[in-house]
N, C-alpha and C positions, 0 to 999 in steps of 0.2 A: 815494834816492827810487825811482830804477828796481827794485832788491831790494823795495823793500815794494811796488811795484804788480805785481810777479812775485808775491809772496805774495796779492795781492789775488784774481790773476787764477787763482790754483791755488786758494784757497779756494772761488772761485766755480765753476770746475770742477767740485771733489770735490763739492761741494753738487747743484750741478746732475746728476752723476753718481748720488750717493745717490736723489735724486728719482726719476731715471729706475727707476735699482735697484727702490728702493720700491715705483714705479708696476707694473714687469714682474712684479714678485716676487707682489702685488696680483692681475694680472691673470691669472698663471698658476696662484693657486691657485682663480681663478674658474672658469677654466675646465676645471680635473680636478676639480674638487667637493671638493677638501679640505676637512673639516670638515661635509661635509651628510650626511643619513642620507636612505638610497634601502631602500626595501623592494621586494622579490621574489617575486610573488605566485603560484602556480601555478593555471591555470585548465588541469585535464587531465582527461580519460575523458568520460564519460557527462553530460550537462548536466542537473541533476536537484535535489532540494530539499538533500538532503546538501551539492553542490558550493553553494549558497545560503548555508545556515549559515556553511559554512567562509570563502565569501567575506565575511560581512559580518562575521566576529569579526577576520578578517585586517587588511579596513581600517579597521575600529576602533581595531585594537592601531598601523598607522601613523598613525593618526590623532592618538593619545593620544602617542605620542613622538616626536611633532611631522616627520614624514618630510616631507623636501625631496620626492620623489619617489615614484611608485610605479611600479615595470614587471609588467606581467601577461603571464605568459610561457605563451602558450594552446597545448595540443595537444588538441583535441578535435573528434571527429566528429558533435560538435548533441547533442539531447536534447527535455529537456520545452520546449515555448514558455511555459509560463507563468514557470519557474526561471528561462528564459532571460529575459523581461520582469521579472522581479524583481529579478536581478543587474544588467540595464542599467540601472532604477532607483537603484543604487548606487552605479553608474560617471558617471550624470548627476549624483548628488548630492554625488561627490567635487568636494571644491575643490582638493586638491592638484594640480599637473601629473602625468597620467597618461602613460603608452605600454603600447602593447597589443607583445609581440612573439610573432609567429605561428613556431612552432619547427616544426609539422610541417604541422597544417591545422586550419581555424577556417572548418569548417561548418556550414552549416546555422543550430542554434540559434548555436554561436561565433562566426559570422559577425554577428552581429547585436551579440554581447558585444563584438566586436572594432569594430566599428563606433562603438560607446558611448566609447570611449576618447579620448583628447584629437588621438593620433596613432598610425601603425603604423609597423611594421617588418618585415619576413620575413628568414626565412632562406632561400637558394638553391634550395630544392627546396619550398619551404612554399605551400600552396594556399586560397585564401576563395572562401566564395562557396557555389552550390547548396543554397539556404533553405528551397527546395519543403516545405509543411508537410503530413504524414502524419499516420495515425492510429494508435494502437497496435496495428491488424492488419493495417497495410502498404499500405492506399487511402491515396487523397487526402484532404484534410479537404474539409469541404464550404466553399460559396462565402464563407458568410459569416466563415469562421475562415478562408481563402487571404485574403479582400481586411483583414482585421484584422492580419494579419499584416504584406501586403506595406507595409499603410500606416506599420506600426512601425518597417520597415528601412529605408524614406525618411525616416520622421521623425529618426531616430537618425544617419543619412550626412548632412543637412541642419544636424542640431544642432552639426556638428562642422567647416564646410563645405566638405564632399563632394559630389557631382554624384548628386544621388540616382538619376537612371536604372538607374545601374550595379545601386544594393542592389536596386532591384525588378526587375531581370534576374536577381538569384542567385533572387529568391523569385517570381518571374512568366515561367512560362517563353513568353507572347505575346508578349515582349519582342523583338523582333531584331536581336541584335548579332553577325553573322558574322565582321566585323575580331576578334571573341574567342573564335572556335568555340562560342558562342551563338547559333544561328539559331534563327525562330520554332519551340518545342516544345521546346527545351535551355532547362536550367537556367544562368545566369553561373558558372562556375568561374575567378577570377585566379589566375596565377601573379604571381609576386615583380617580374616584369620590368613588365607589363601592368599590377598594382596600382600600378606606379612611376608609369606612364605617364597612368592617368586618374586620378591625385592621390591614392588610397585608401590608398599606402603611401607612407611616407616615402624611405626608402632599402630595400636590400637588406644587408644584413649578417649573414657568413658565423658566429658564436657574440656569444656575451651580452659578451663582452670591449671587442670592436669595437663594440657597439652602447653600452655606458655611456662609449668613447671621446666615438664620433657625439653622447650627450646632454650631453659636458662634467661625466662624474662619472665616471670611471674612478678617482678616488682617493677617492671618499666612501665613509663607512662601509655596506657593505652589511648587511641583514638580509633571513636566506631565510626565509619562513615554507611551513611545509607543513602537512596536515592532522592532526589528533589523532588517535590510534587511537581514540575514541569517533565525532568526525567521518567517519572512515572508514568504520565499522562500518553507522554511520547511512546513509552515501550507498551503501551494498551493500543494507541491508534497507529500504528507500524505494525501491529499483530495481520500477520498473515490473512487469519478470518472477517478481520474487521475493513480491511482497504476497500474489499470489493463493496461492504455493507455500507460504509460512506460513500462512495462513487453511486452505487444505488441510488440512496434517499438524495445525494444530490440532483441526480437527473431528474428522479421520479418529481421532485421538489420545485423543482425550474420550470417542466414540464406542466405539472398543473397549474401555475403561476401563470402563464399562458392562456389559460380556459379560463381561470377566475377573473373577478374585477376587482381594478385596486390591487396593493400588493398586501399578501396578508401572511399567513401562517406558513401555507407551503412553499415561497418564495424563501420565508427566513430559515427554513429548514433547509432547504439548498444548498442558498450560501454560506448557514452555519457547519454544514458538512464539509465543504470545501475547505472554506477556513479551518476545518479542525484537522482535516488530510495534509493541508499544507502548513499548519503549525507544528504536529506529531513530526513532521517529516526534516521540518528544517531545524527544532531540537533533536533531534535523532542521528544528526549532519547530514543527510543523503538527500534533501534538497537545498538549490540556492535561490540567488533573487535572479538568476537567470532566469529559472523556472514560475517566480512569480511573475517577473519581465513578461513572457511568452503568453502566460495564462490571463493577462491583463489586455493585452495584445490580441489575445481570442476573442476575449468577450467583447471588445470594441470593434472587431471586424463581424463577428456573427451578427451583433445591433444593428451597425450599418448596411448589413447586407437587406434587413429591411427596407431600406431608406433607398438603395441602391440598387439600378440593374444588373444584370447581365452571372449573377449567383458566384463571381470570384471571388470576393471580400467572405460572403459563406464559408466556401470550401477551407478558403486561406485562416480562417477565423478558427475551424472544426481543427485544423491541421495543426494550428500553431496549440491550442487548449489541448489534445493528444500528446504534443509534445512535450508538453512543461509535465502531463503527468508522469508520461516515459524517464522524464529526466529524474526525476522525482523519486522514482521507486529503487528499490534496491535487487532487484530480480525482476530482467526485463519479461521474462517468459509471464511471472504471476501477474502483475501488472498488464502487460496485453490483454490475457483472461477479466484481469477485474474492469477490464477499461469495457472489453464484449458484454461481460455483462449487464454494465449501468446502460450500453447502450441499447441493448435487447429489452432491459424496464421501461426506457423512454420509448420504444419504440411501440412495444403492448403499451404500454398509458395513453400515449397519443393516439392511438387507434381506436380504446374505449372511451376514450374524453369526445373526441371526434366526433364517436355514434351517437353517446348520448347526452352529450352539453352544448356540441357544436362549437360555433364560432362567435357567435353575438355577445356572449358574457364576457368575455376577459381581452388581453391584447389582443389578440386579431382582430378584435374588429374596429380598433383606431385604423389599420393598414391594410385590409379588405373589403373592398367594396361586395357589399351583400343585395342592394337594393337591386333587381329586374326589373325590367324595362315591360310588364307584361299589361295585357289590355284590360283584364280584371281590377288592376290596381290604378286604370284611370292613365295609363303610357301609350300613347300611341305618336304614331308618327306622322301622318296623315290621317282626316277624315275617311271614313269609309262611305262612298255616297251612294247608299242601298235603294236610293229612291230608284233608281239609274234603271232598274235591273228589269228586265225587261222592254226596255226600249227598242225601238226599230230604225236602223237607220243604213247609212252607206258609205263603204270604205272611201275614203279620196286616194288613198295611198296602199300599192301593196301591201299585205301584211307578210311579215319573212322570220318570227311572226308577227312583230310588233309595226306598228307604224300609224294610220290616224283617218281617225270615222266622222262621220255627221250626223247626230242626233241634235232633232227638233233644231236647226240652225245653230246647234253650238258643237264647236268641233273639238273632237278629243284623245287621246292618245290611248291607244287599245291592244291589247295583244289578243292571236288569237289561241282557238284550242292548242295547237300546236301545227296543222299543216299549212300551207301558202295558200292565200289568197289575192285576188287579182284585183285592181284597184275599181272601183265599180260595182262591189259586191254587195248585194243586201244582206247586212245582217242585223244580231240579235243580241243587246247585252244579256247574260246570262250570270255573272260572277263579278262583285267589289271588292277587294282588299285594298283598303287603302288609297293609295295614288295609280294599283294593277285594277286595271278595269276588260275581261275576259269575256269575247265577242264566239260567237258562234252563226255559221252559214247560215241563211233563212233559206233557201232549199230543201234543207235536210229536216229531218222528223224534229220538233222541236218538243 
């Protein structure tokens, strides 16, 4: 009897034992993430319609393979505000749990992207903060794009709840916060310790290792996404500074193409600029084939307007190619500017190509006639008959002033100096041009 309650009491043991097992074994792969999938987003460089695309195909692709997770590992010093509003956009409409982890600094426009996130993290030396919104020649924006702004970077700390003072101190520099080396006229810059402290960052953690500890997925399956080399390409030729620089070389390019003969090197440079504005553009998604529609459309009426009187096909040609680029950009203001400026290239090129290469070398001169009609080169229009001059003879006909003389019996059509003469009048040829043969009174002093 005692032996089988000794087995009873060891069975209930082992059992109770395995439970436990069960339970920890359970619980500890809850907590390294075995078996979940965490995507790794990079949010780096210049904040702009490129780094947009990239973001939204990235969280698609975790979207679709169902990721437990997503970390957006941010190094960026800001960019455009609208990119930056479009991205937060994305970050709001994520469902999955988010983390923003700030590796170097997440200013300006990133701070606002970093904000959008579920929660943060930095690393030891990593800085947020200073939102202050500029314009692309280095002022302020004006009031009504600062208070649009700062209203977004409360809205976005509020969404998530964060103490919104702090985001409209990175972006309001009336704000005064001295305990953060923020006094009124400074912009909010956190460090890692400071974001701990008014709740904006989670923890401080020194690489990505430590931090997928911190989230309970140091053993889930990672996936690192990075951008495409077309992506890439895209967020270099959308760069603010470079629009105006391809609209440039493309005018300047076409332009000379014009003067030259044959189509050679700065023809292809033209429309390899074009093509590269309007490839960046439409991986970027902020152009369509509307806009290649338009721009195909221009260049077929500006050709024609060669060919064509009356300079409508021109205009309509100029109008429709302005358009497709208008359509095309993602800020109509910058765009107008970069449009002014390719045109102000073409317009100095064509000026000095003008003075000093002319017309005879390149296209113009299939469709302008250059040849003068001038008597040096052998054109005239009538003989000039200089024998004539001096002859003596007699009007038959008034002259009023022109009208008709007799010399030596042959009679001739004559104008005179310019006053009337009576028919019957002796005169004098004096001047041939031509078919103009210029009589003068024999009365008068000859």
């Amino acid at each position: 009897m005692i032996r089988i309650a000794r087995y009873l009491i060891l069975m209930v043991l082992l059992v109770a034992l395995l439970t436990v097992i069960g339970k920890t074994g359970h619980e500890i792969n809850a907590e390294d993430g075995k078996g979940k999938l965490v995507y790794i987003i990079p949010v780096e460089n210049t904040v702009e319609r490129g780094m947009e695309a990239f973001l939204k195909r990235a969280i698609t692709e975790a979207k679709e393979a169902g990721a437990d997770h997503v970390i957006f590992e941010i190094a960026t010093p800001g960019g455009r505000v609208d990119s930056a509003n479009a991205i937060g956009e994305l970050f709001q409409d994520l469902k999955i749990p988010n983390t923003a982890f700030v590796t170097t600094q997440a200013l300006s426009a990133g701070s606002y992207i970093a904000l959008n996130s579920d929660q943060i993290y930095m690393k030891p030396s990593a800085t947020m903060g200073a939102s202050g919104v500029i314009t692309s020649d280095g002022k302020a924006a004006d009031k009504k794009a600062q208070s649009a702004w700062i209203a977004a970077m409360t809205a976005a700390a509020e969404s998530n709840g964060r103490d919104p003072i702090y985001a409209e101190a990175m972006a309001n520099p009336s704000v005064d916060l001295p305990e953060y080396n923020a006094p009124e006229g400074e912009f909010l810059t956190l460090g890692p310790r400071a974001a701990v402290e008014v709740g904006y960052a989670e923890d401080v953690v020194s690489h990505r290792t430590e931090l997928l500890s911190e989230l309970g997925v140091s053993k889930a399956e990672i996936v690192e996404t990075e951008p495409s080399l077309a992506e890439n390409i895209a967020s270099f030729l959308t760069n603010p500074v470079v629009v105006p620089i391809l609209l440039s070389v493309a005018s300047l390019g076409l332009i000379v193409e014009l003067y030259s003969p044959g189509f050679g090197i700065p023809g292809t440079m033209g429309l390899l600029s074009l093509v590269l504005f309007f490839y960046g553009h439409i991986i970027a998604g902020l152009a369509g084939y509307e806009a290649i529609i338009l721009l195909v459309l221009g260049i077929i009426l500006v050709v024609a307007e060669f060919f064509l009187p009356g300079g409508i096909a021109g205009i309509a040609g100029a109008v429709a190619i302005v358009s497709s680029l208008m359509l095309s950009g993602a800020d109509t203001g910058h765009m107008a500017m970069s449009i002014g400026i390719a045109i102000l290239v073409a317009i100095i090129a064509s000026v000095i190509l003008f003075k000093y290469l002319g017309l005879e070398r390149g296209f113009f001169r299939h469709i302008i006639l250059q040849e003068a009609t001038t008597s040096d080169k052998g054109f005239v229009s009538s003989v000039s008959r200089l024998e004539l001059i001096g002859l003596e003879g007699e009007t038959l006909t008034p002259l009023r002033p022109s009208g008709t003389a007799v010399f030596d019996d042959e009679r001739l059509d004559v104008v005179s100096e310019g006053r009337f003469l009576q028919a019957g009048q002796p005169v004098k040829i004096i001047k041939t041009e031509g078919s103009r043969i210029v009589v003068r009174e024999l009365n008068k002093d000859n």
